[in-house]
C-alpha positions in Angstrom: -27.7 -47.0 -150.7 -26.2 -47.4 -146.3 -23.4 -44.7 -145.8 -20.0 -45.3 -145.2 -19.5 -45.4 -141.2 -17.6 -42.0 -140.3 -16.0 -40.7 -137.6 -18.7 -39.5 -134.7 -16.9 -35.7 -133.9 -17.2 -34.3 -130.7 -18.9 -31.2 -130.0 -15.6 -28.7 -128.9 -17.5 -28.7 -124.8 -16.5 -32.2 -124.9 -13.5 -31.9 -126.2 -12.4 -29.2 -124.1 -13.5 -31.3 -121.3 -12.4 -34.4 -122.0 -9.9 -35.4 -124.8 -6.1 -35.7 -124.3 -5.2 -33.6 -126.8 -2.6 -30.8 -126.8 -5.3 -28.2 -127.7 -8.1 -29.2 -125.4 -5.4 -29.0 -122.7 -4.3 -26.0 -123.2 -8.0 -24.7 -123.2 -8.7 -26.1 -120.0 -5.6 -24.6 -118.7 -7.1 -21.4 -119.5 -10.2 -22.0 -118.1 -8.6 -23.5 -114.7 -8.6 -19.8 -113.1 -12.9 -19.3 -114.1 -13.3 -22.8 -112.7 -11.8 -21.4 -109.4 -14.2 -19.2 -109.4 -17.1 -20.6 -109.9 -16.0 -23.2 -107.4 -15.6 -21.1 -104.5 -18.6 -19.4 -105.0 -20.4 -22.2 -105.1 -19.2 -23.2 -101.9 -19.5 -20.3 -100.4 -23.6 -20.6 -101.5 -23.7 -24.2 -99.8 -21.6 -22.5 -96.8 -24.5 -20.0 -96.4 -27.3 -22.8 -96.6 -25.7 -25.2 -94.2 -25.1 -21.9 -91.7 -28.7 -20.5 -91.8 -27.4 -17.5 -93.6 -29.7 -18.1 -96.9 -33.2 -19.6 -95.8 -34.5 -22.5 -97.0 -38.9 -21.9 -97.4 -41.3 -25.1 -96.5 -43.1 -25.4 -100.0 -46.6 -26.1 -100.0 -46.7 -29.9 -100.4 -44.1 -32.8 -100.0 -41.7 -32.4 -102.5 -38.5 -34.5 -104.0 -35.9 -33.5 -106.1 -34.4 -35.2 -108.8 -31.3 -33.4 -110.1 -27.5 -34.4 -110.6 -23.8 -32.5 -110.4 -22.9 -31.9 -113.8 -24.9 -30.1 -116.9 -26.5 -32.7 -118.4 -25.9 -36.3 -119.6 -27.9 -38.1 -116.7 -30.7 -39.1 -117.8 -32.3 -37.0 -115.0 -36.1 -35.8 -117.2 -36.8 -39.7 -118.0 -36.1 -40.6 -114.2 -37.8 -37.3 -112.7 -40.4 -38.7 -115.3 -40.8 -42.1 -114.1 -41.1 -41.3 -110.6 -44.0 -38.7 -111.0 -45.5 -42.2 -112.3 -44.2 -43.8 -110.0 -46.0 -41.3 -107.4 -49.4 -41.4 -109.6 -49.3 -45.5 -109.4 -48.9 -45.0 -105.7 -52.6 -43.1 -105.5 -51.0 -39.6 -105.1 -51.4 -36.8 -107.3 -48.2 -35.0 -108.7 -47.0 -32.0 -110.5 -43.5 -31.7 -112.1 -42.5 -28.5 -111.6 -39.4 -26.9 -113.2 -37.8 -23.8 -114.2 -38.3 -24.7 -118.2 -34.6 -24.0 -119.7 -36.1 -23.6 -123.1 -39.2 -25.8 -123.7 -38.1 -29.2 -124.5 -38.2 -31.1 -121.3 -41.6 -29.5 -120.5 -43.1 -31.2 -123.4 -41.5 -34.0 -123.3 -42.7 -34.5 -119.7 -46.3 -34.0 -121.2 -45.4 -36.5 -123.7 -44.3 -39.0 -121.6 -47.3 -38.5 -118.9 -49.9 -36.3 -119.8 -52.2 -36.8 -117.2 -49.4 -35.4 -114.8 -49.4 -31.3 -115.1 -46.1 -29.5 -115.7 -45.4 -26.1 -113.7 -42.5 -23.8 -114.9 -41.6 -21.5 -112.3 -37.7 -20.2 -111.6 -39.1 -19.7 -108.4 -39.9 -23.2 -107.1 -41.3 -22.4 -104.0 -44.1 -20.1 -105.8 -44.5 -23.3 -108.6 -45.1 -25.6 -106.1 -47.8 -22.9 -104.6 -49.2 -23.1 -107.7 -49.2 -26.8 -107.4 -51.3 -27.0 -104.2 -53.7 -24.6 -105.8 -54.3 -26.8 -109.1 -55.3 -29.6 -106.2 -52.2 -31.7 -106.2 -50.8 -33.4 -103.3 -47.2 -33.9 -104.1 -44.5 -32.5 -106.5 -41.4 -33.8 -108.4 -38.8 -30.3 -108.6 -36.4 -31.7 -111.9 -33.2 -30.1 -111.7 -33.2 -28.4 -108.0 -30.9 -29.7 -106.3 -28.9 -26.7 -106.8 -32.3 -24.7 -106.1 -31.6 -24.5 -102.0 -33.8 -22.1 -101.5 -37.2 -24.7 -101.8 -37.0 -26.8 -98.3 -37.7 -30.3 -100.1 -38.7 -33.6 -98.1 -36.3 -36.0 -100.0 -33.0 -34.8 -103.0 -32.6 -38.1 -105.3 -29.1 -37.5 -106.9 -27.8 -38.9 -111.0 -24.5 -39.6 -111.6 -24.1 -41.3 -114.9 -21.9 -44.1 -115.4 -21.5 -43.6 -119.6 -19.9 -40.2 -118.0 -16.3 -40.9 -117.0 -13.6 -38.3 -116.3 -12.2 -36.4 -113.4 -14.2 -33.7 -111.6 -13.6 -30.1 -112.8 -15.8 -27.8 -111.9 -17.3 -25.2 -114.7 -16.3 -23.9 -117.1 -13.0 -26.2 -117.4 -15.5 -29.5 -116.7 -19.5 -30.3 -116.7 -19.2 -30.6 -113.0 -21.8 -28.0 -111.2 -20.7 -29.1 -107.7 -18.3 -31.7 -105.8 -18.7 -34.8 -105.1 -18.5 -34.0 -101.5 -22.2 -32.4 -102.0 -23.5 -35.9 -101.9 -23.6 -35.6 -98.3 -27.0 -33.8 -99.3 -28.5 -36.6 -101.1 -31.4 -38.8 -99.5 -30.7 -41.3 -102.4 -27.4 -41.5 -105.2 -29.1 -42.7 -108.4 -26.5 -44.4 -111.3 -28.0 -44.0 -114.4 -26.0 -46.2 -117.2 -27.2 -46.3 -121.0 -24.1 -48.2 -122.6 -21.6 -48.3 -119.5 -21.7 -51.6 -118.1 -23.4 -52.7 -114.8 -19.7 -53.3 -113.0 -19.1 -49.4 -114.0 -22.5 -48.7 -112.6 -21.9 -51.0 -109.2 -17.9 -48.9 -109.1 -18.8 -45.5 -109.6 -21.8 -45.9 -107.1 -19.4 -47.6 -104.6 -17.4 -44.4 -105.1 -20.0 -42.0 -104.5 -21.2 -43.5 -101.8 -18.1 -42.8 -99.8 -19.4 -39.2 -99.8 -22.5 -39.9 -99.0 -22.9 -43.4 -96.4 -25.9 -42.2 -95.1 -27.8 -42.2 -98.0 -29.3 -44.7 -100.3 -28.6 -45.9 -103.1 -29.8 -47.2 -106.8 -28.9 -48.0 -110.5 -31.0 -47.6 -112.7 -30.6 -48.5 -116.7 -32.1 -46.1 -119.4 -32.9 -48.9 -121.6 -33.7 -48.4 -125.9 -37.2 -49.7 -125.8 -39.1 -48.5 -129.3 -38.4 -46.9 -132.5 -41.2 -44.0 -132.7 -42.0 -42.0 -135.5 -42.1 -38.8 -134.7 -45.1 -37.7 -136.8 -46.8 -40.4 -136.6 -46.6 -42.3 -133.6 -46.1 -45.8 -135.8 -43.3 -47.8 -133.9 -41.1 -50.6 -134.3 -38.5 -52.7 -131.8 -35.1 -51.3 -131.7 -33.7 -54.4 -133.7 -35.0 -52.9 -137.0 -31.4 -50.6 -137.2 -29.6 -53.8 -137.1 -27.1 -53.6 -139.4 -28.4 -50.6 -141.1 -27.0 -47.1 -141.7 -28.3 -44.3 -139.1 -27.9 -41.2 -138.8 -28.4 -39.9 -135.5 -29.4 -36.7 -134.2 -29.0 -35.8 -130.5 -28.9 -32.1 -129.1 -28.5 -33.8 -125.2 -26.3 -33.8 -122.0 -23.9 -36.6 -123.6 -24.7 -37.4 -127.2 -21.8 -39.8 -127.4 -24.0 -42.0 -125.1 -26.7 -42.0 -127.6 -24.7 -42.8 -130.5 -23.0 -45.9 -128.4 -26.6 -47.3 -127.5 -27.9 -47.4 -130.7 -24.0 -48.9 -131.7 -24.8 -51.3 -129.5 -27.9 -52.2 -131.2 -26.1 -53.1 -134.1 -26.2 -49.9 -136.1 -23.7 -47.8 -138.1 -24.2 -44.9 -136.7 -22.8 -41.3 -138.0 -23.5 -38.4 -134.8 -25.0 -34.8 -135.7 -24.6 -33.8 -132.2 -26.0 -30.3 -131.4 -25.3 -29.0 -128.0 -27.7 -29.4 -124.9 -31.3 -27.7 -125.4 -30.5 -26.6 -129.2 -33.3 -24.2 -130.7 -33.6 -26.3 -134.1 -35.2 -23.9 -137.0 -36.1 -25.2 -140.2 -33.3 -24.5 -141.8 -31.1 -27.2 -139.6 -34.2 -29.3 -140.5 -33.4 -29.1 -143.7 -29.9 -29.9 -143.7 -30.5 -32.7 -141.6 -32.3 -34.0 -143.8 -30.2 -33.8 -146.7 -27.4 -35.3 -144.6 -29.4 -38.3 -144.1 -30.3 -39.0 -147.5 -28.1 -41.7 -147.8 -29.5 -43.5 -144.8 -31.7 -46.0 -144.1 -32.8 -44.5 -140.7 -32.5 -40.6 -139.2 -33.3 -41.5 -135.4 -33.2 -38.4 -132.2 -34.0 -38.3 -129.1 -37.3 -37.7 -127.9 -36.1 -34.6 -126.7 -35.0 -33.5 -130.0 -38.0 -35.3 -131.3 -40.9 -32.7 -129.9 -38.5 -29.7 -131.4 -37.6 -31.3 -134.7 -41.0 -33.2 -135.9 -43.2 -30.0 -136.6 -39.6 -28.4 -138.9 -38.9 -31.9 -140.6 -39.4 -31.5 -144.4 -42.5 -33.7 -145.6 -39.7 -35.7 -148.6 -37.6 -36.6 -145.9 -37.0 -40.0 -144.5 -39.2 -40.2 -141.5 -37.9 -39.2 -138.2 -37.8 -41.8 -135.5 -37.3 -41.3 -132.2 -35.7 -43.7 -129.5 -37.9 -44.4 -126.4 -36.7 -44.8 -123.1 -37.2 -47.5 -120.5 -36.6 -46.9 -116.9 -35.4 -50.0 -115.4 -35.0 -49.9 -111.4 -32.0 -52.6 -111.8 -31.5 -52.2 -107.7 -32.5 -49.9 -104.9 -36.3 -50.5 -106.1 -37.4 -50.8 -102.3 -35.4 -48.0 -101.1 -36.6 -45.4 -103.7 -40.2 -46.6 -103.0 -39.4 -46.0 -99.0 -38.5 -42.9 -100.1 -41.2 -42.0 -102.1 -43.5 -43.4 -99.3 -42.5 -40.7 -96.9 -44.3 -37.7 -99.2 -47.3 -39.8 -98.9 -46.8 -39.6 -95.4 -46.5 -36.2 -95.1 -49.1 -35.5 -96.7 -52.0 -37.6 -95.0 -54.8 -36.0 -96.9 -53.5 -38.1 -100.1 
């Protein structure tokens, strides 16, 4: 029996941030005055960098940074993934090191390349010690671009195109910083998952008005492979063609989950969680009885490494979507840039 197609609700972030409605307008209103805030104290952070007032420490080995503007909804651990590949493929050796909000992108970083270790450390400039000390020669820092204090060789910079809406800063919007804070970036990365490549090519031309000296990509997060999440079997992404899915995403943007696996050809119903959600079994559970009328329950991987240990053993298997990193332009320039940590670090 394939559910009816419902409605996909918002989580209330995103409607707060984003819908037209009287009520989510009236809750930004009130949340104008906090965004001022945070705003101005942001800037006044940046002020202090850019004026030698907060120090910036050398780490211990070449180091780029792939981070983003907004809280969440880049694709920014798949990217900061594919480049420590990347790195690897290029004869270095690299570490990822982050400061491990919860656990799921550490293990999904071990899932995704195992041979490459994983460092948590709120303190990146001590993780990145601790890099040099496990004998790697370069590191990837996900998420730090806001983390000044680590003196990095290169900052690579997400913007997602399947993200539209004006810039508010927090709490009134998902924005962590301006625009204007491009002029940091040694490369602006689009990332697009549903949003087409003319968005992509726009919102890049855009940023790149803040930021002329920098370069520039797009990549697309591209659904590559169903994966069980238990175990391992997989099957191509046409197999929810047509059918009923329910799909479970505690990420950045959900919506742009749902739409790609629309776009596939599914009927898809969203159980959206918010970003980094602490599943227990009892959401398992409930989950799982939600999808009983389903042909497929997929997640995220992210979701995937949290929920596959909790998922009940009668349940319809849990499939995760994999993620392929397509360079669609700005391939040469983000190898350039990558080249530079091998050169400063000629013991590679």
């Amino acid at each position: 029996m394939q559910c009816k197609e419902s409605p996909m609700p918002e989580r209330a972030i995103d409607r707060v941030w984003e819908s037209s409605g009287i009520g989510s307008r009236l809750a930004r209103g009130a949340l104008i005055p906090a965004s001022w805030v945070y705003a101005a104290t942001v800037a006044a952070r940046n002020a202090a960098y850019d004026r030698g007032l907060f120090r910036s420490h050398a780490l211990a080995l070449p180091a780029v940074s792939v981070g983003n503007l907004t809280v969440g909804g880049t694709g920014k651990t798949p990217v900061a993934a594919f480049i420590a590949a990347r790195l690897l493929q290029l004869g270095m050796k690299p570490a990822i090191v982050m400061r491990g909000y919860g656990d799921d992108e550490t293990r999904v970083h071990e899932r995704l390349n195992p041979e490459i270790p994983v460092i948590v450390a709120a303190d990146r400039v001590r993780g990145v010690k601790e890099a040099s000390t496990k004998g790697r020669s370069v590191v990837v820092l996900d998420d730090a671009f806001q983390h000044r204090r680590a003196k990095r060789d290169a900052d690579i910079v997400l913007l997602a195109a399947d993200r539209a809406g004006p810039v508010r800063a927090l709490p009134a919007g998902p924005w962590r910083e301006p625009l204007t804070s491009l002029r940091r970036a040694s490369m602006v990365m689009v990332t697009r998952k549903s949003a087409s490549a003319v968005r992509a090519r726009e919102l890049l031309a855009h940023a790149r008005r803040f930021a002329p000296q920098a370069a520039a990509a797009i990549v697309l997060l591209a659904a590559d492979r169903l994966v069980d999440s238990l175990s391992g079997e997989s099957l191509d992404v046409s197999a929810i063609r047509d059918k009923s899915v329910l799909a479970v995403a505690g990420i950045g943007d959900p919506r742009a989950f749902s739409t790609q696996l629309s776009d596939i050809g599914a009927r898809v119903e969203l159980a959206a969680e918010r970003d980094h959600h602490a599943y227990t079994a009892a959401d398992a559970a409930l989950l799982a009885l939600r999808a009983a009328g389903a042909d497929f329950v997929v997640c995220t991987l992210k979701d995937a490494v949290k929920l596959s240990t909790l998922w009940p053993r009668q349940a319809p298997p849990l499939w995760y979507l994999s993620q392929r990193v397509v360079v669609e332009s700005g391939a040469a320039e983000l190898d350039g840039i990558l080249a530079t940590l091998r050169a400063a670090n000629p013991t590679d």
